[in-house]
Structures are given as structure tokens and as C-alpha cells.
GUFI-309989 format. One record per atom (N, C-alpha, C): residue in three letters; x, y, z. Coordinates in steps of 0.02 Angstrom, whole numbers, padded with zeros to 5 digits, always signed. Example, Ala and Ser with C-alpha at 12.3 -4.5 7.8 and 13.67 -1.06 7.14 Angstrom:
BEGIN
ala+00660-00284+00390 ala+00615-00225+00390 ala+00660-00165+00390 ser+00642-00112+00354 ser+00684-00053+00357 ser+00645+00002+00394 
END
This chain:
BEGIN
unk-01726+02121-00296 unk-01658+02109-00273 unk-01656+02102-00197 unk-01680+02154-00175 unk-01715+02140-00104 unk-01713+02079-00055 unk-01769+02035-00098 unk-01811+01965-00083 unk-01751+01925-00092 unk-01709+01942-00136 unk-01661+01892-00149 unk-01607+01883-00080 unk-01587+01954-00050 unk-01541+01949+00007 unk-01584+01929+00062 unk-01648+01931+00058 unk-01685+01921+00119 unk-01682+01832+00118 unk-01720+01781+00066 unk-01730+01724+00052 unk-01621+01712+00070 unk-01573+01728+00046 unk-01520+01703+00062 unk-01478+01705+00159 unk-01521+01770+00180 unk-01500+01751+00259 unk-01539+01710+00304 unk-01632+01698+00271 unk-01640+01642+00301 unk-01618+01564+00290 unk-01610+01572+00220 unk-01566+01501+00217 unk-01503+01506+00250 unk-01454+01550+00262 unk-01409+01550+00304 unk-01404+01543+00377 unk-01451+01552+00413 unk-01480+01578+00454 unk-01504+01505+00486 unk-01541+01451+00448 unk-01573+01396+00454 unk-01519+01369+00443 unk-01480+01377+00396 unk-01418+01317+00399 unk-01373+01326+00459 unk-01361+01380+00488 unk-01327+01399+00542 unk-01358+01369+00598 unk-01430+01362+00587 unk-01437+01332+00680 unk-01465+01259+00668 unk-01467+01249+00604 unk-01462+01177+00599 unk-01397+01124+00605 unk-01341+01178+00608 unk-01255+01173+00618 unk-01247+01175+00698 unk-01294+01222+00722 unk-01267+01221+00773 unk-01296+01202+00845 unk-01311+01145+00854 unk-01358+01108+00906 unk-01315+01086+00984 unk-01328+01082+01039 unk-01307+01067+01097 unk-01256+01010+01100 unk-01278+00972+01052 unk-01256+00899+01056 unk-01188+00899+01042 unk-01148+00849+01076 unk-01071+00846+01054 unk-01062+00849+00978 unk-01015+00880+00967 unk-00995+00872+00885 unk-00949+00797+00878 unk-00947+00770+00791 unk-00922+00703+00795 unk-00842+00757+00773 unk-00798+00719+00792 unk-00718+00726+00771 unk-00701+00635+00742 unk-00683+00634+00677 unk-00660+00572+00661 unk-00574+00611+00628 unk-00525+00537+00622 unk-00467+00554+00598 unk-00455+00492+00582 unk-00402+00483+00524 unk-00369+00403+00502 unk-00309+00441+00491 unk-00273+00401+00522 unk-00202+00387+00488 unk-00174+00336+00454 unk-00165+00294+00427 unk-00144+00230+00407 unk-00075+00249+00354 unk-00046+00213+00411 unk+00034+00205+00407 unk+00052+00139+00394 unk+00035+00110+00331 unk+00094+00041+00331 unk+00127+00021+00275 unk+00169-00017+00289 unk+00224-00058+00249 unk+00208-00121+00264 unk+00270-00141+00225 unk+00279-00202+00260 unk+00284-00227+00364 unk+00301-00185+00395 unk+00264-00168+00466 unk+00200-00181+00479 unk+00161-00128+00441 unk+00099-00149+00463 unk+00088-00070+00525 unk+00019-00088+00564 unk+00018-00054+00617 unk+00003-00081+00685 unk+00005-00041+00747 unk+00005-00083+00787 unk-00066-00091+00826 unk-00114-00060+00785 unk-00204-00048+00798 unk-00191-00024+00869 unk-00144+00016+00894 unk-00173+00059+00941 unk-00226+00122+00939 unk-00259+00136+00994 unk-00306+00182+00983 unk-00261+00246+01006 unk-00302+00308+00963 unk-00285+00363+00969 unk-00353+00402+00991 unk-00333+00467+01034 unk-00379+00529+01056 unk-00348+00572+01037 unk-00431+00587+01001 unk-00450+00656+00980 unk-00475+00689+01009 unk-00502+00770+00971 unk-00523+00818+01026 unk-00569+00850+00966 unk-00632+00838+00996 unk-00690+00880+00949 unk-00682+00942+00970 unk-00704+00983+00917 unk-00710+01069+00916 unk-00737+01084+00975 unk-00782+01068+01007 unk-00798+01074+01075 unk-00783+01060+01141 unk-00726+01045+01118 unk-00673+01027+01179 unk-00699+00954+01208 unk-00719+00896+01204 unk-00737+00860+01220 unk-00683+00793+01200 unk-00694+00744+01211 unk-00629+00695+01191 unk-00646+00637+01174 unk-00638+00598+01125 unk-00668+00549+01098 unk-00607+00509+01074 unk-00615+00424+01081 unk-00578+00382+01059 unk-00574+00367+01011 unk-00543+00361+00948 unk-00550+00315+00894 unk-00496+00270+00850 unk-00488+00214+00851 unk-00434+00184+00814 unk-00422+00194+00758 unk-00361+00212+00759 unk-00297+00226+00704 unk-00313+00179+00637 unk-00339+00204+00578 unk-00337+00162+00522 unk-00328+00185+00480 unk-00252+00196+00456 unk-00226+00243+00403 unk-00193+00199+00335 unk-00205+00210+00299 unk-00163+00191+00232 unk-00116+00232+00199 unk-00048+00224+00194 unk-00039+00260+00178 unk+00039+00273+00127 unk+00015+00244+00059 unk+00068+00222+00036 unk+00107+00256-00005 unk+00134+00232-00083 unk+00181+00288-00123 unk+00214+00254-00164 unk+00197+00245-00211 unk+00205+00231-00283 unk+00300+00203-00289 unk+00281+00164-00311 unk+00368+00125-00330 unk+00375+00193-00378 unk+00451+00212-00375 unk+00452+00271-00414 unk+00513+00240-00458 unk+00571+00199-00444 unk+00614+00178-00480 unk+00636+00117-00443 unk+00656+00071-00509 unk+00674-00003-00493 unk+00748-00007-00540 unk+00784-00084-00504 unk+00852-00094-00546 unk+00825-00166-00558 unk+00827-00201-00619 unk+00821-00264-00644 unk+00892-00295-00628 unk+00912-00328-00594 unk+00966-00347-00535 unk+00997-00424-00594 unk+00921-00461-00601 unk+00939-00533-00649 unk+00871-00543-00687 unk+00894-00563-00746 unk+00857-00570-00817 unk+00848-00660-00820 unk+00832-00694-00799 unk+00800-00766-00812 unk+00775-00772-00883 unk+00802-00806-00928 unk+00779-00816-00985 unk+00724-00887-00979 unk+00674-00891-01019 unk+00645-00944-01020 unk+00599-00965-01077 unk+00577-01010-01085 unk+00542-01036-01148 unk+00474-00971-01160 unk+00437-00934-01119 unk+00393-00891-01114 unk+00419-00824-01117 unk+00501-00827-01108 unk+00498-00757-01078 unk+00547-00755-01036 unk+00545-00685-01015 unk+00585-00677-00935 unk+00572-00667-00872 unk+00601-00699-00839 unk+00565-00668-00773 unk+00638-00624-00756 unk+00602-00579-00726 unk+00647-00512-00704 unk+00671-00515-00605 unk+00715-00517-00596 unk+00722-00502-00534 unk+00739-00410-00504 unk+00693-00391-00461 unk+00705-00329-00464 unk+00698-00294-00400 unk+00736-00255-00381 unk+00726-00230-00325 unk+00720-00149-00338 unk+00654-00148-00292 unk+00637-00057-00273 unk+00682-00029-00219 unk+00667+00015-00211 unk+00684+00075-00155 unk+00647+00076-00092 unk+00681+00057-00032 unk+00641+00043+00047 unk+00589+00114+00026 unk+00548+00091+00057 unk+00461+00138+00072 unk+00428+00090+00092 unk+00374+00138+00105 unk+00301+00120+00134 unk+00253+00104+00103 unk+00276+00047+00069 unk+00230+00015-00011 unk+00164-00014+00025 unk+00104-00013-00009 unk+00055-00045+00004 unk+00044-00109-00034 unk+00012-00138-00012 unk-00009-00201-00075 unk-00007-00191-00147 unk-00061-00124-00153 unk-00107-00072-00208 unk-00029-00054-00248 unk+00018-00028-00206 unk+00056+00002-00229 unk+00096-00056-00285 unk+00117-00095-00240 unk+00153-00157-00266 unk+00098-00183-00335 unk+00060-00208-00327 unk+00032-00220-00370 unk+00001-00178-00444 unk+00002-00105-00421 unk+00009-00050-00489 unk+00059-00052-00502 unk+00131-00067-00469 unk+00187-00058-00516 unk+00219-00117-00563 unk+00168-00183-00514 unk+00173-00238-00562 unk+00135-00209-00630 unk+00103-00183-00636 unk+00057-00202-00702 unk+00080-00127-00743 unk+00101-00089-00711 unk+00129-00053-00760 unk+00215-00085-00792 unk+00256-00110-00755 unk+00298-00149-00768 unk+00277-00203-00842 unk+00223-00236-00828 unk+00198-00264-00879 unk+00202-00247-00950 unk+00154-00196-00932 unk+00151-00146-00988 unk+00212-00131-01043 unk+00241-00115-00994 unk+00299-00102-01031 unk+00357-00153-01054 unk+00368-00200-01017 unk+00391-00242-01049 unk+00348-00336-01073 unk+00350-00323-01119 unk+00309-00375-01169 unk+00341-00452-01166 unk+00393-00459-01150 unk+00438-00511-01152 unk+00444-00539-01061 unk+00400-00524-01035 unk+00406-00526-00943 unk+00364-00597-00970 unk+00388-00635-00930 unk+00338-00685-00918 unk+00332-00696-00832 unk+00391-00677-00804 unk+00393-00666-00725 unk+00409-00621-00678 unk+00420-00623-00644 unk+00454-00578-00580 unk+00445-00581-00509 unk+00509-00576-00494 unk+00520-00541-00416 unk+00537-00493-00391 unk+00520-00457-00325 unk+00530-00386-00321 unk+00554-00407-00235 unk+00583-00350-00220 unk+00643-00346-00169 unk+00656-00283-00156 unk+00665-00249-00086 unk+00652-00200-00070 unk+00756-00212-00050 unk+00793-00242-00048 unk+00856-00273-00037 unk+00872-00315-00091 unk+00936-00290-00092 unk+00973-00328-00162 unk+01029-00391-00131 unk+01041-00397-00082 unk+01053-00448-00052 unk+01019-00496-00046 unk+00935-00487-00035 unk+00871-00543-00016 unk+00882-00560-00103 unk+00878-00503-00159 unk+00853-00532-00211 unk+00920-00598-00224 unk+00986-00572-00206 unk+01055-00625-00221 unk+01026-00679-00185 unk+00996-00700-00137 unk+00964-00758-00085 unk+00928-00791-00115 unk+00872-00748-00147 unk+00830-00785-00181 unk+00856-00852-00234 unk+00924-00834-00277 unk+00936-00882-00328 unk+00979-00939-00291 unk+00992-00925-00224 unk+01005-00994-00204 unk+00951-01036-00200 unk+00977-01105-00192 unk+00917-01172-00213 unk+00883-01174-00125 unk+00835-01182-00125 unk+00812-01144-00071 unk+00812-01217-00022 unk+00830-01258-00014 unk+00872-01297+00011 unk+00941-01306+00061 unk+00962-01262+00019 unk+01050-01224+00032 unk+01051-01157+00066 unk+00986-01126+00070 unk+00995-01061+00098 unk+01002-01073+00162 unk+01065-01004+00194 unk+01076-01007+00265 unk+01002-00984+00304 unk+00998-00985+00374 unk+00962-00955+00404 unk+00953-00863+00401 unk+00998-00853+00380 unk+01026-00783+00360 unk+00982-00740+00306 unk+01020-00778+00251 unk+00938-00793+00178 unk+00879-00788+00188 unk+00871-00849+00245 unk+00794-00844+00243 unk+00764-00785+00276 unk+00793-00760+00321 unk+00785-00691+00352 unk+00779-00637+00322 unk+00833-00649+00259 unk+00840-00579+00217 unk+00764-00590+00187 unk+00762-00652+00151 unk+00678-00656+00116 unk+00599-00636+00148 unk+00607-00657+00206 unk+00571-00655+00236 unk+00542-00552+00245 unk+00622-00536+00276 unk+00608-00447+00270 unk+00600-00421+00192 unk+00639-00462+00148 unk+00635-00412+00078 unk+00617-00428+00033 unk+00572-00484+00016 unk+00557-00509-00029 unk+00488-00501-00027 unk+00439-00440-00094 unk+00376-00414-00081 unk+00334-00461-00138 unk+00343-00500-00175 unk+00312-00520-00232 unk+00326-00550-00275 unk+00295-00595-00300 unk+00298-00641-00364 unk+00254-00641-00403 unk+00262-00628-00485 unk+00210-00615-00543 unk+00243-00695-00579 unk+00184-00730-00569 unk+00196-00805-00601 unk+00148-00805-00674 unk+00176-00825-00705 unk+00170-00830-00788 unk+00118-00788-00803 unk+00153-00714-00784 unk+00123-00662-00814 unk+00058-00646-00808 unk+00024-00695-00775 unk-00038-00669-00747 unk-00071-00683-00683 unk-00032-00698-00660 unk-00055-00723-00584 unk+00013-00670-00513 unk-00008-00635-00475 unk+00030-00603-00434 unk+00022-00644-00345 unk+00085-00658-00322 unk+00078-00679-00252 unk+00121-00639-00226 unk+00089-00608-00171 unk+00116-00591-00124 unk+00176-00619-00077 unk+00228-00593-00038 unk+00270-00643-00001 unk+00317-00610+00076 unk+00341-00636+00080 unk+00374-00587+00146 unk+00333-00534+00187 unk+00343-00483+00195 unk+00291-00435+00246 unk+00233-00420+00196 unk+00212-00449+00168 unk+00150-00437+00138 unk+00120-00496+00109 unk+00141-00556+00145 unk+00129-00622+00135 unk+00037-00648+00134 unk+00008-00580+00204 unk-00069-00578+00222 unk-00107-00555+00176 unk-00069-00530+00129 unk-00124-00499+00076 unk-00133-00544+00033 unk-00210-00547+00008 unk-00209-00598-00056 unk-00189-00590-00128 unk-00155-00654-00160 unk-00117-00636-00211 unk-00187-00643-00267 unk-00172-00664-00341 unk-00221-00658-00371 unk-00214-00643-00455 unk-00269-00670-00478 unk-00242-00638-00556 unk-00230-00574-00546 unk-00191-00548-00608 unk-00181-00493-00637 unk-00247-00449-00644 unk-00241-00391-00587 unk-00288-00328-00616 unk-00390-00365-00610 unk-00392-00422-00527 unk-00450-00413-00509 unk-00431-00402-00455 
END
């Protein structure tokens, strides 16, 4: 029993000064904060345990699940429906948007489309003939309009998340 506490403080002992060397310690941190915003890749300082100070840019993700939607307009069509729908303002990610497309799916069998809208005004914009829309409209679209699921298996991105690539369904 002995040997046993003895063999456990030199492993402690060796892990301790293998922990603890002259050399600066590393300090890393991410934050990633975006939405439709985005961030502004400024750099942030940190402060290693050793009081020392190190630069590193801000790269945080950091999103949150569509938690509830209102189906605003029902589009009937030879396939199906496409749904017009607007979420709740947040800090949606692509990831996000796109898991709540496919659980949306899921659940309804009769979707052949959709739009999603963080504004129920952008989604009223949208059914004007996009021709006729004021400059106003296009503004609203531009801020609130997050996505299009085209014949049920293909997702594009649009408005503040226009940079992300769209894509089949679930690659």
C-alpha cells in the first residue's frame, strides 16, 4: 500500500514540473457572436495566468436554435406548399437556420417550399411581384429575409446570410 502512495506522488510530482516550466503559458479564447451582422474581426487581449498579454482574434460562433415560428402564408401548389414563415429576431447561425429547416420538414410532409423571415412585414414584401416592390421592400428583404427551401430539397440562403452557401438538403 505503501509503494502505491509512493509510485502516485512521483507521478504527481513529474506531472507537476512537467506543468510547470519558465516558458510563457498559452491563453487562447473565442467568442463568436453572429447573426445576420456578422462580426467585425477585431482583435481582442488576453491575459495568460502569468500575467503576460497576448493578442488573439475574436472567432466566436454563437448561435440558438429557432425555438418558435408563425406560418404567416400557405402557397398551395401542384407539389405541395410552400410555407411563408417568420421566426423570432436572434442570433441565428446558418447551422441554426438550416436545422430548423429540416426539422420543419420533418414534420410537415406536404412542404414542398419555404421562406423564412425574421419580420413579418419583409415576409408581406416578399409576395409583391418583385418588379413593383418599393425601395422600402427591398430593404425590408434584404434585413429579413433568411432563406429559401426550393422543391423541398435544395436550401438557399438570402439577405444577411446571403455569404453562406446554400445547398441540398442535409450535406
Amino acid at each position: 500500500m505503501r509503494t502505491r502512495w509512493i509510485v502516485l506522488l512521483v507521478v504527481s510530482a513529474s506531472l507537476i514540473a512537467a506543468c510547470d516550466n519558465d516558458g510563457a503559458e498559452l491563453s487562447t479564447s473565442s467568442t463568436i457572436v453572429t447573426g445576420p451582422t456578422g462580426t467585425d474581426g477585431a482583435s481582442t487581449t488576453t491575459t495568460a495566468s502569468d500575467g503576460s498579454e497576448g493578442t488573439s482574434t475574436g472567432t466566436s460562433l454563437v448561435g440558438e436554435p429557432v425555438g418558435s415560428f408563425q406560418v404567416v402564408a400557405r402557397i398551395p401548389n401542384d407539389n405541395g406548399e410552400t410555407l411563408h414563415i417568420v421566426i423570432p429576431n436572434g442570433a441565428y447561425t446558418d447551422v441554426d437556420l438550416e436545422n430548423f429547416m429540416l426539422d420543419l420538414l420533418e414534420s410537415n410532409t406536404d412542404m414542398y417550399g419555404a421562406e423564412v423571415f425574421d419580420d413579418e412585414d419583409a415576409a408581406l414584401a416578399f409576395v409583391v411581384e418583385e418588379a413593383l416592390r418599393t425601395d422600402e421592400q427591398k430593404a425590408l428583404l434584404d434585413r429579413h429575409h433568411f432563406l429559401s427551401l426550393i422543391e423541398r430539397d435544395r436550401i438557399e440562403f438570402r439577405g444577411p446570410f446571403s455569404d453562406f452557401p446554400g445547398g441540398a438538403i442535409g450535406s
